[in-house]
C-alpha positions in Angstrom: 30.9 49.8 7.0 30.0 46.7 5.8 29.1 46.2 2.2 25.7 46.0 0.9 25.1 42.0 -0.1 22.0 40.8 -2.6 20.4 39.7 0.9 20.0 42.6 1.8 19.0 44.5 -1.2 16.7 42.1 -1.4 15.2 42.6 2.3 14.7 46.4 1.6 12.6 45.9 -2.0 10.8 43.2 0.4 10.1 45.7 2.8 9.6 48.7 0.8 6.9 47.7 -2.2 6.0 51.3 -2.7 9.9 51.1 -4.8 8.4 49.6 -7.8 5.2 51.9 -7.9 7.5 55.1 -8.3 9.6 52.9 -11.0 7.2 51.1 -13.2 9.1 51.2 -15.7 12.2 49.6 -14.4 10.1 46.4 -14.2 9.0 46.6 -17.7 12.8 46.7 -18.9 14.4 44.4 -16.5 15.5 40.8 -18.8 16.0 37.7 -17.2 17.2 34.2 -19.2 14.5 31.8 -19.7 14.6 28.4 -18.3 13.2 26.8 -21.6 15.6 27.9 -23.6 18.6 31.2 -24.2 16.3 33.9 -25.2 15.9 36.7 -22.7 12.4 37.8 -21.6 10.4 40.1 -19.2 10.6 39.9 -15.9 6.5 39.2 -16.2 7.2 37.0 -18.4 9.3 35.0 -16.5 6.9 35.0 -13.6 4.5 33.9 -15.7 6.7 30.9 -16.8 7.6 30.2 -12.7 3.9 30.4 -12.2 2.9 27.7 -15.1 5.3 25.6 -13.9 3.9 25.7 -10.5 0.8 25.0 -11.8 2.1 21.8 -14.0 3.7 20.8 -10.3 0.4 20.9 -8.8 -1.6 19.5 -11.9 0.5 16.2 -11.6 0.3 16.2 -8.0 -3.4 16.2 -8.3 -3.6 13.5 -11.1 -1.7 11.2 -8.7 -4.0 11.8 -6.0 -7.6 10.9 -8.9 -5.5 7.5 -9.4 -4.4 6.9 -6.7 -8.1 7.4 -5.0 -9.8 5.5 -7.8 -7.6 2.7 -7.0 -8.0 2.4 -3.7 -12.3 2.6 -4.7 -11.5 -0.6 -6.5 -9.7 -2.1 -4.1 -12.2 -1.3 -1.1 -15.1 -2.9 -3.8 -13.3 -6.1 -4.0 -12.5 -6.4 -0.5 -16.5 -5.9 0.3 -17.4 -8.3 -2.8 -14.8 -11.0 -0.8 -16.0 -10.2 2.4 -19.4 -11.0 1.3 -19.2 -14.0 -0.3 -17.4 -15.4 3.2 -20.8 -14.6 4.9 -23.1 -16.3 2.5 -21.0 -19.7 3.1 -23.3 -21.8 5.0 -20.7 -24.7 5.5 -18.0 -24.2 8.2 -15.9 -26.4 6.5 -16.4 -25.0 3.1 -15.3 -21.7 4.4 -11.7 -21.9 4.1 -11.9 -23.5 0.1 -14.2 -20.5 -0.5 -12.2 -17.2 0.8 -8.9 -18.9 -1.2 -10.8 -19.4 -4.0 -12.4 -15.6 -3.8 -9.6 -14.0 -2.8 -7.7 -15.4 -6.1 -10.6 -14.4 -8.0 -11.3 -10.9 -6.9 -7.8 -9.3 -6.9 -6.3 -11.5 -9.1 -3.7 -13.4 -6.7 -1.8 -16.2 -8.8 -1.7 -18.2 -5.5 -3.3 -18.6 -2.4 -2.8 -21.0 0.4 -4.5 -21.3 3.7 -3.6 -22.8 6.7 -5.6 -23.1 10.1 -4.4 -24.8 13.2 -6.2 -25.3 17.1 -9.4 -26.5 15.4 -12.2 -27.6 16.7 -12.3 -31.8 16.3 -14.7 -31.6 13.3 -12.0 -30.0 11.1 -8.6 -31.6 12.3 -8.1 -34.3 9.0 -8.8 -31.2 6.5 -6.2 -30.7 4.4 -5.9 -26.8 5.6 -5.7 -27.8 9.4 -2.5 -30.4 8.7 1.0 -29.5 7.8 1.9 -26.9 10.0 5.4 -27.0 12.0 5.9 -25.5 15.6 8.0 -23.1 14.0 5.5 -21.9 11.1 3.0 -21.4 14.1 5.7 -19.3 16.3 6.3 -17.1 12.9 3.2 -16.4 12.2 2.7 -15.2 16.1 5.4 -12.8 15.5 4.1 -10.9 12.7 2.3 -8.3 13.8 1.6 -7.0 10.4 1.7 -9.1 6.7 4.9 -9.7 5.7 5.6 -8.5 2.0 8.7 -9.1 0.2 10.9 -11.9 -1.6 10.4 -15.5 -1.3 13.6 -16.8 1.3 13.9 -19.7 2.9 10.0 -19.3 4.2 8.3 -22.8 5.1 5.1 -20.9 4.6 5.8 -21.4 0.7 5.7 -24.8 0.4 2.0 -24.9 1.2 1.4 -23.6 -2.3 0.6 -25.1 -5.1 3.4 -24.2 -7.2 6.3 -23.1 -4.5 8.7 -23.0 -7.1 6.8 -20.2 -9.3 6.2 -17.9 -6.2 9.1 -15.0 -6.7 7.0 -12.7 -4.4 4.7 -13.3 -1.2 2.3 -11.8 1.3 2.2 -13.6 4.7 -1.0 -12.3 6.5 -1.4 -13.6 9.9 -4.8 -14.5 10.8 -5.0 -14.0 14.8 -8.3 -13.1 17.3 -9.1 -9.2 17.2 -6.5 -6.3 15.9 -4.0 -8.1 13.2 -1.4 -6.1 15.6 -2.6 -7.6 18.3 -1.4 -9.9 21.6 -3.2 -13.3 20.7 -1.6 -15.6 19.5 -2.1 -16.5 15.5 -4.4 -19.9 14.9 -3.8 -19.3 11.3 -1.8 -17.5 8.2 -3.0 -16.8 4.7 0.1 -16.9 1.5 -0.6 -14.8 -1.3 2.0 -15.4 -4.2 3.0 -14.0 -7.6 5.9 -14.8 -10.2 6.2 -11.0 -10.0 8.6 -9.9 -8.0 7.2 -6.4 -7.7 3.5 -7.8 -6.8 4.3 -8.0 -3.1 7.1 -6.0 -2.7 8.8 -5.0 1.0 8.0 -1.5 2.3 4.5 -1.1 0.4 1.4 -0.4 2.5 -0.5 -3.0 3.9 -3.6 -1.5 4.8 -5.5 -3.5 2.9 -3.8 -6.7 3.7 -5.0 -5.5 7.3 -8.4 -5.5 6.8 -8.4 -8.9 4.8 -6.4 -10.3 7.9 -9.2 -9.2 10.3 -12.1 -10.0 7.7 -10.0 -13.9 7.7 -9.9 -14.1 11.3 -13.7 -13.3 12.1 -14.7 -15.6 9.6 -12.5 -18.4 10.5 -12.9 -18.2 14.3 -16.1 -20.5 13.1 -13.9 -23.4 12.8 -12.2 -22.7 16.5 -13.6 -24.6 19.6 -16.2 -22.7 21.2 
């Protein structure tokens, strides 16, 4: 025969609960080590101590979900403060000056810089409708989500301000419908910090999303019709 392993001793108290009814007492003596320290304790005890650590898992667990829910409240409250000051611009070609301008203000962007291309007439000798090369237009096409991560070689940058601060970027394409859509992009917003950790690569975009979508609607204004 086979010998018995802890498996299966451990199978048949599993399957047979009525065993610790009939001895009680034989819970009530069993003395385990702690895991907070070298004293022995109970075997209650030391369920107890499994179970407030479970808790403690499940307590932090939760506190990360409050923050991480309250920040994304104040997020979605500046991106509807932003979004609303685009629709009480009454001047086309004020529009583009304004949402930089807000978006810096309401989440607190170092720099932004805009750039629009396949205006209508009216708008072609403003300073965000010049400047753009063929192949700055072909990138922006091929994002089909922002772009978050280190400043490298990107022409994009040079449209800032201060190129030579930016450490970090966010290239949001600004295109007709879905960010991940077909169309081709008639536009692309640069958000950049000194902090390289700001816009780093792999963090969500979500948000970046709907202030690409937000961008496009309002700017299609400035578009042909």
């Amino acid at each position: 025969m086979n010998p018995i392993t802890e498996d299966d001793i451990a199978n048949w108290l599993a399957n047979n609960p009525a065993f610790f009814e009939r001895h009680a007492q034989l819970l009530a003596s069993v003395q385990l080590t702690s895991p907070h320290g070298n004293r022995a304790v109970s075997l209650q005890e030391r369920q107890a101590e499994m179970l407030r650590d479970k808790i403690k898992a499940l307590e932090h667990r939760i506190m990360d979900m409050v923050r991480h829910g309250n920040e994304n409240m104040v997020i979605s409250e500046r991106v509807h403060r932003w979004a609303r000051s685009l629709l009480l611009v009454t001047s086309s070609r004020a529009l583009p000056a304004t949402l930089v301008a807000e978006l810096q203000a309401q989440f607190m962007v170092p720099q932004v810089a805009l750039k629009v291309w396949d205006v209508d007439e009216r708008y072609r000798e403003e300073p965000f409708a010049q400047g753009v090369s063929e192949d700055a237009r072909a990138f922006a096409t091929s994002l089909q989500q922002p772009y978050c991560g280190i400043v490298s070689g990107i022409e994009a940058v040079g449209w800032l301000d201060q190129p030579e601060t930016a450490v970090s970027l966010a290239l949001v394409p600004l295109r007709a419908g879905a960010v991940n859509g077909v169309a081709p992009a008639f536009g692309m917003l640069v958000l950049a910090s000194p902090d390289a950790q700001r816009f780093q690569s792999g963090m969500a975009t979500d948000f970046l999303e709907r202030i690409a979508e937000i961008a496009s609607a309002a700017l299609s204004r400035l578009r042909p019709r």
